[in-house]
N, C-alpha and C positions, 0 to 999 in steps of 0.2 A: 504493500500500500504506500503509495506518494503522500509526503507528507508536503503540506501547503505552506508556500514560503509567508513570514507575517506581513511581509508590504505588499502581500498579492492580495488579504484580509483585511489592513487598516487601511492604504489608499484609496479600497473604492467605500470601505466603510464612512470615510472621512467626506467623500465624493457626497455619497447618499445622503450624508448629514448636513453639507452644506446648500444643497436642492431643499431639501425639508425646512431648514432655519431659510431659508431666503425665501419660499412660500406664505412662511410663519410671521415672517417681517412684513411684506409685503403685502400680505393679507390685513396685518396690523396698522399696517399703513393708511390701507387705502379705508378702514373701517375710522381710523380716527382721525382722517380727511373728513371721509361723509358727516359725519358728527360734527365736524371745524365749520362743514359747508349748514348743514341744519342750524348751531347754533350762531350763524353771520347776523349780526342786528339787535341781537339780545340783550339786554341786561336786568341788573336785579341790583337795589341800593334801597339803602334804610334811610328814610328821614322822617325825623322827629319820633324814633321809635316806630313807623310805620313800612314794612316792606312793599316798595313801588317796583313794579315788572313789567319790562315793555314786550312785547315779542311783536314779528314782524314778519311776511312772506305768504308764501302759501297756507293753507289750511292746515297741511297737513304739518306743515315746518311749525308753525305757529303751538298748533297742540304738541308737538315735539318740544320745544320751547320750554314752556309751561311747565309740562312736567320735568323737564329739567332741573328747570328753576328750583322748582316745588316740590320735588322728590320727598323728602322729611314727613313735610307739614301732608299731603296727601297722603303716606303709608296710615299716618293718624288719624286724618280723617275718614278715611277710606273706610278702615275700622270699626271709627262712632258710628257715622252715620249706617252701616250693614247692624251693629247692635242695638242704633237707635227704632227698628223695626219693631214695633207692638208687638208683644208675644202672642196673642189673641191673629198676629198677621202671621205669624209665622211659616205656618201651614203654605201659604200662598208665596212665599219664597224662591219655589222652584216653577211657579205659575210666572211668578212677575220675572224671572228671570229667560222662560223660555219666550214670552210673547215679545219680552223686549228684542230678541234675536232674532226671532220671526216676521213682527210687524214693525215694531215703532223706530229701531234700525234702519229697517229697509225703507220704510218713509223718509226720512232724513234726508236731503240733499245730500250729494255725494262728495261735496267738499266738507260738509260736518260729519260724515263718517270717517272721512279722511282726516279729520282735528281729533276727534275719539282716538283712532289708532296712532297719532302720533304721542297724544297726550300721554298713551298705555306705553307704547315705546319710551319716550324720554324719560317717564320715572320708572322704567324698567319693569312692567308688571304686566298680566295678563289677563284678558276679558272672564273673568267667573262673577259670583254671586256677589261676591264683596265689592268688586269694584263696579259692578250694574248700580250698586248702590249710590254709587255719585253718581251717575246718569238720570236716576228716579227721586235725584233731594225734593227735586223741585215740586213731584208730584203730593210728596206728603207734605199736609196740609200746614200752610205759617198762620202767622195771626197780619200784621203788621197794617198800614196805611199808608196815602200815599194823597198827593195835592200839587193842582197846579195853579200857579195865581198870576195876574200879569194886569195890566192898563190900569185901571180903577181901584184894582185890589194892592195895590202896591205903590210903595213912595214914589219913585218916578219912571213907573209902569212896566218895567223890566220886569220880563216873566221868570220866575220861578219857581221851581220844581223841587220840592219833600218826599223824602220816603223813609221810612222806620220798618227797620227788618226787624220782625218779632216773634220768638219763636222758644219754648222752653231750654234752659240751657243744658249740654249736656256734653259729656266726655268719652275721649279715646279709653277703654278701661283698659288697654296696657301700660300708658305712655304717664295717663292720668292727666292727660291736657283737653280742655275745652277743646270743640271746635271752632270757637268763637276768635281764639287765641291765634287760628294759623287764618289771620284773614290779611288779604293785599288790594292796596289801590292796581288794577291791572291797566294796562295801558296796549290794544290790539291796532294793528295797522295791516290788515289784506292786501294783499298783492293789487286786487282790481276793486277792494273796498275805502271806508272812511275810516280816518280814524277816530279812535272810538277811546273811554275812559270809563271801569265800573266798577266799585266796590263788588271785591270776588271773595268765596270761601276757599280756603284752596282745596284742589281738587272737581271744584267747579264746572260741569262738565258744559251748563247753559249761564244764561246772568241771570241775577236778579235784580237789574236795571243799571242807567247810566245815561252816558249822553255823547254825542260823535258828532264830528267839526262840521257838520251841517245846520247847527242847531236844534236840532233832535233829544229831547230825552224821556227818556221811557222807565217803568218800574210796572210792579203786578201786584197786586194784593192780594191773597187766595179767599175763594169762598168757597162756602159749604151748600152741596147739591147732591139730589141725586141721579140728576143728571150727567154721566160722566160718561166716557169711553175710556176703553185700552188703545184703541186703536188709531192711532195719529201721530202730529208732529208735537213733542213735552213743548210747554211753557215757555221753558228756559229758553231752548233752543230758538222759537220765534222768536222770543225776544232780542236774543244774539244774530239773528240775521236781520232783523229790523235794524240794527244797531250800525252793522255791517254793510248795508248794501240800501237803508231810506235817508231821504231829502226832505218830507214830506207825512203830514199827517196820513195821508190818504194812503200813501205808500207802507205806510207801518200798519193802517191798517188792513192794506191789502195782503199780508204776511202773517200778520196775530192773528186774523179770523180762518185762518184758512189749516184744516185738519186740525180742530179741536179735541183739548182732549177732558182736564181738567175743566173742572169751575174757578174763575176769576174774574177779577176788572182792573183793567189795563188804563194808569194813566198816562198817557199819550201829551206832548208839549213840545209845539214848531216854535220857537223864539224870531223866528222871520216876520212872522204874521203880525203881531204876534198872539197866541192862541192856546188853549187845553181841550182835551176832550174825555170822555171818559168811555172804556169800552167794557160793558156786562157782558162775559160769558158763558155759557155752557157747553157740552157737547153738541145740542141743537138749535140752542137759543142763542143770540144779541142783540145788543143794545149798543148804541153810539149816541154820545149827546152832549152838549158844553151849559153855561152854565144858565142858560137860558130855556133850555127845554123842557116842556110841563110835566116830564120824570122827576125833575129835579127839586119839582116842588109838590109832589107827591107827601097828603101828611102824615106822619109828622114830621117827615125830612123837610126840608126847607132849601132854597134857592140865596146864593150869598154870589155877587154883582164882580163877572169877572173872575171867579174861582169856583176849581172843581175839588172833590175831595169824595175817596171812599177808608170805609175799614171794610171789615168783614161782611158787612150785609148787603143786599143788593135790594136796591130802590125799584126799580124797573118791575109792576107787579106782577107781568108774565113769567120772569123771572123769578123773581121772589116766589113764588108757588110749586118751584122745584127745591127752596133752600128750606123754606118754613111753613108750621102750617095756619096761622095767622099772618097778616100783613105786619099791622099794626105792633112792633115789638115796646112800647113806649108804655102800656099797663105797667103798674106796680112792678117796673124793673127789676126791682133787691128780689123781693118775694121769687117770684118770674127765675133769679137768679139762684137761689137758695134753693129753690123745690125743682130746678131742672123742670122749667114749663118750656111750651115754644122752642124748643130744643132745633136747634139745625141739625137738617137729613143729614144720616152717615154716608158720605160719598164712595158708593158702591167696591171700589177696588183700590181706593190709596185711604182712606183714615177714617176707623170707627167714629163719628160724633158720639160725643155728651156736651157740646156746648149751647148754653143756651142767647136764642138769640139776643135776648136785654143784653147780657153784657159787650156785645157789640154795639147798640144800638148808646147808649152810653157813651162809648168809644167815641163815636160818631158826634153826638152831643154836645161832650165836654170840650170834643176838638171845635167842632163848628163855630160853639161859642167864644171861646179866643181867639177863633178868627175872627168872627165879627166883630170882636171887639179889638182887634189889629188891623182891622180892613182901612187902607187905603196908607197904614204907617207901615207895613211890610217891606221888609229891604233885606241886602244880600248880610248886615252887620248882625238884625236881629232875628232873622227867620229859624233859624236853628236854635237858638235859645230858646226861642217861646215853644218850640217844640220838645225841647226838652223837660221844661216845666211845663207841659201839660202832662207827660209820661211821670214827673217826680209825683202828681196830685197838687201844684203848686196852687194852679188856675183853678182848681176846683175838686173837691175833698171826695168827691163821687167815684172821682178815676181811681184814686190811691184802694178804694174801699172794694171794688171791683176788683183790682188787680191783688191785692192781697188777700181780702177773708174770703174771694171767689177760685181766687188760685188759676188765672184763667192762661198764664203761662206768656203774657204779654213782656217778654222778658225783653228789651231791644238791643239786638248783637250792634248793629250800627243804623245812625241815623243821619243822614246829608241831606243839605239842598244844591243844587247846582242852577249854575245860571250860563244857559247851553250858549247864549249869542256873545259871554266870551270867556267858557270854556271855565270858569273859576268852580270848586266847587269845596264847599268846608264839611268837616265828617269827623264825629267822632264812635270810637267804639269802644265796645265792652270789651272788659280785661281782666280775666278770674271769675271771682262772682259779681263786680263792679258792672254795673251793664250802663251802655250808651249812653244814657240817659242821664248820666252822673259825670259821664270821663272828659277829659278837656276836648276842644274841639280843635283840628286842624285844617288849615289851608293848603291848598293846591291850586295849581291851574294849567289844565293839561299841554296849553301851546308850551309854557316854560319848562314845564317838565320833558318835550320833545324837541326843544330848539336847540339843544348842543348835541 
């Protein structure tokens, strides 16, 4: 037997090895190119304690971005909000996870499918039950309000736009951090879109409002119905291509009404005009109307000259007869409150109701009346204050009572106004058990925040 000489062994051993490493490198390479080229445009900076993220490009680069950025604060939230599902929902977990793959997926335009999978991509995770879960935040039900006010309604007529995200507070149970705690001023710019600026949760997979350099700004209030579908395009998402791709109230409206899925009312604000609107949804139902329409003064709701404004209940009676089963929720509110009367419909496939309408209807009230009684000294200095102290029970002792011995979970993660025609917008949010409504307030303005 021949024995093998060793350089007839290690030479081409050595050969083999350097083919393999130069595959290995170059593979390496060309993977932490792609990622160089994905993240071109990006960044992520903290100011005044608040993390600002811009991302930029295509859809799918964009949600790439994002979850870049955001990598941390999603694995956490990602978490909460899959354990923030009712146990009583449980059951329907593997329901709401297949139809989401099946229909409300495939509904989606295909550049928001394409932000999904990059999102999933840049924080490295993959599409299951937990993560469907930021996809469907939006469906389970908030509390919160929202207002637009401009000419008449306001010191020197400059419209602006309120929103208070409200919503029980709750935690990552590994991490033991709020969800409240991973939130960003986001800052998006589309390839062939607007750009656009919204108070985001991270992980975020739609918005829950903002406003984009055409003067546009938009926010949703959730209502209780039961009227709903599985089947369509979420909330969030119309929102976020509203955001993305309108000029125009019409134009927004032509995008939020279309494949409903949720119950909501969408407040809608052109600063060009300038103008608000207010849009009632359901699955079957709408409504559109400003602040003049004989909806609006439907009683015991009332009409205030130049400004729109919902909480949780819907005016519109054809509507209202899918949320409650009185019109009228303004009886003996407390009582009403207490004994669970008038209770708003459980919305068939995203969140058991036990709320009762009064404590909406209150909501609605307490705020009205500080507007009115703000009406025509509204400006961009004091507009968030007074919205503040109507949430502390400042304006009136009614709200505090409601929200605390009623427990109605009016918790406000963040509260802002913006004033879309230039781009300013002040926001503060909750921090621990500290919520919105307490914490200092900040400025921004998103031209300054993108001119370097």
């Amino acid at each position: 037997m021949k024995h093998l000489k060793i350089k007839n062994i290690i030479i081409p051993f050595f050969i083999v090895q350097f083919f393999l490493l130069s595959a290995v490198f170059v593979q390496s390479y060309d993977t932490a190119d792609i990622e160089e080229d994905l993240l071109n445009g990006c960044w992520r900076e903290e100011i005044e304690g608040v993390s600002v993220i811009y991302v930029t490009g295509s859809h799918y680069q964009m949600g790439y971005q994002y979850g870049y950025l955001l990598k941390d604060e999603i694995y956490k939230n990602c978490r909460a909000f899959y354990y923030r599902c009712p146990k009583d929902l449980a059951t329907l977990s593997d329901t709401l996870f297949e139809w989401w793959q099946i229909t409300n997926l495939s509904m989606l335009p295909q550049i928001y499918q394409d932000e999904i999978q990059g999102l999933l991509d840049g924080a490295n995770l993959s599409y299951s039950n937990q993560t469907q879960s930021l996809l469907n935040q939006h469906e389970i039900t908030m509390y919160c309000s929202g207002i637009s006010a401009w000419g008449d309604a306001t010191q020197d007529e400059t419209l602006i736009h309120f929103r208070s995200l409200d919503s029980p507070l709750f935690k990552d149970p590994d991490s033991n951090t709020y969800v409240h705690d991973n939130q960003v001023i986001l800052i998006r710019k589309p390839e062939q879109g607007y750009l656009s600026l919204s108070p985001s949760v991270a992980g975020d997979m739609g918005l829950y409002g903002g406003m984009n350099e055409k003067g546009i700004s938009i926010s949703w209030v959730s209502g209780f119905s039961n009227d709903v579908d599985t089947i369509g395009i979420p909330l969030g998402f119309r929102l976020k291509k509203a955001l993305d791709y309108s000029s125009s109230i019409d134009e927004v409206l032509n995008i939020v009404q279309s494949n409903r899925t949720n119950a909501l009312s969408y407040i809608i604000s052109d600063s060009n005009i300038p103008k608000g609107v207010v849009n009632e949804q359901t699955a079957n139902y709408s409504y559109v109307g400003t602040w003049d329409d004989p909806t609006e003064s439907n009683r015991p709701f009332w009409k205030l000259d130049h400004l729109v404004r919902r909480t949780n209940i819907f005016i519109n009676k054809t509507i209202s007869k899918t949320q409650r089963a009185f019109y009228n929720p303004s009886f003996f509110p407390y009582l009403m409150s207490l004994f669970r009367l008038n209770q708003f419909y459980a919305n068939t496939y995203y969140f058991l109701s036990n709320v009762p309408s009064s404590g909406s209807w209150i909501h609605y009230d307490v705020l009205s009346t500080e507007l009115e009684r703000m009406h025509g000294n509204i400006n961009k200095s004091n507009a968030l204050p007074m919205l503040q102290r109507v949430y502390r029970g400042k304006t009136d002792i009614r709200y505090a009572i409601v929200t605390n011995l009623f427990n109605t979970g009016l918790d406000p993660w963040n509260q802002w106004v913006a004033i879309p025609e230039t781009g300013d917008i002040y926001i503060s949010f909750a921090k621990g058990e500290i919520t919105a409504d307490i914490t200092s307030i900040h400025h921004f303005n998103l031209y300054d925040l993108t001119s370097s």
